[in-house]
N, C-alpha and C positions, 0 to 999 in steps of 0.2 A: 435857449432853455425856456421852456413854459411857464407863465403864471403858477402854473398848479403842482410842479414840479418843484422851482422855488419853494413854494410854501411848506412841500414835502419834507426838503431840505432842511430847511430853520427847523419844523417842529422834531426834526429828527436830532439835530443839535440839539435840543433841548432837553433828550431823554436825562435822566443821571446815570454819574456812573453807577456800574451795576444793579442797572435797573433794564427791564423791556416794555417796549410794549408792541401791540398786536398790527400786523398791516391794516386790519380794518380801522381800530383805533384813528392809526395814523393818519388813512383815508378821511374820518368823521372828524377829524379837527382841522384840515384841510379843505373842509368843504362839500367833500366830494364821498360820502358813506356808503357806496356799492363801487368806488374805486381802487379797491383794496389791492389787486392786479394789476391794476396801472400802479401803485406804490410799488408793490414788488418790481415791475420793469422800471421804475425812477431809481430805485436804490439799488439795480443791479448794474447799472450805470454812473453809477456814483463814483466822480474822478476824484476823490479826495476821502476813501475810507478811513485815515486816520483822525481825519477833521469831522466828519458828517461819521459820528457812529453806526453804521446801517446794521451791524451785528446785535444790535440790541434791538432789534424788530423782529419779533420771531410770528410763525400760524397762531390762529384764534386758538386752536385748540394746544398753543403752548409748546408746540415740537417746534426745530430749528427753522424748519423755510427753508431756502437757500440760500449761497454766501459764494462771494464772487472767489473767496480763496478757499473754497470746501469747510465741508460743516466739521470737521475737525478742530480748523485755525476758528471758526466760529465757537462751538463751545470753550475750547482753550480761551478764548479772550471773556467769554463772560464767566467763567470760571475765576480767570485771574481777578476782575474788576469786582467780583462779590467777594473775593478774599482782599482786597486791597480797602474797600467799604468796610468792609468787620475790621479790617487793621484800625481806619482813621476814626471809627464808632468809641474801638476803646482803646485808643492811645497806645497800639503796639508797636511806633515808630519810632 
């Protein structure tokens, strides 16, 4: 694994739940702010989606990107994670 894939990884772990942010994003805190493309082929490769959120890395312009389990299981899960956020916001547990 690469330096910069690594780094991919961590800042991608660090999203919150039900939160995204943008592949470019991603690229520009990683070092590398025209590698927005290489994030996308780093996180479509990503042997541990449930650990390394990659579903919360969506296009700059906010539409899904794509998702190594289709953009269905993709909105489905951030779906879930901004109704699980509003749960623990106001104590509906």
């Amino acid at each position: 694994m690469t330096p910069f894939a690594k780094k991919v990884y961590k800042i991608v772990t660090e999203i919150p739940i039900g939160e995204v942010r943008t592949y470019k994003l991603v690229a520009q805190k990683a070092g590398k702010p025209r590698a927005y493309r290489a994030v996308g082929q780093i996180l479509k490769h990503n042997p541990y989606p449930l650990i390394i959120p990659c579903h919360r890395v969506v296009a700059s312009n906010n539409k899904l990107g794509g998702y190594i389990f289709g953009l269905k299981k993709k909105k489905l899960l951030l779906d879930l994670e901004k109704e699980i956020k509003q749960c623990l916001a106001s104590k509906r547990y």
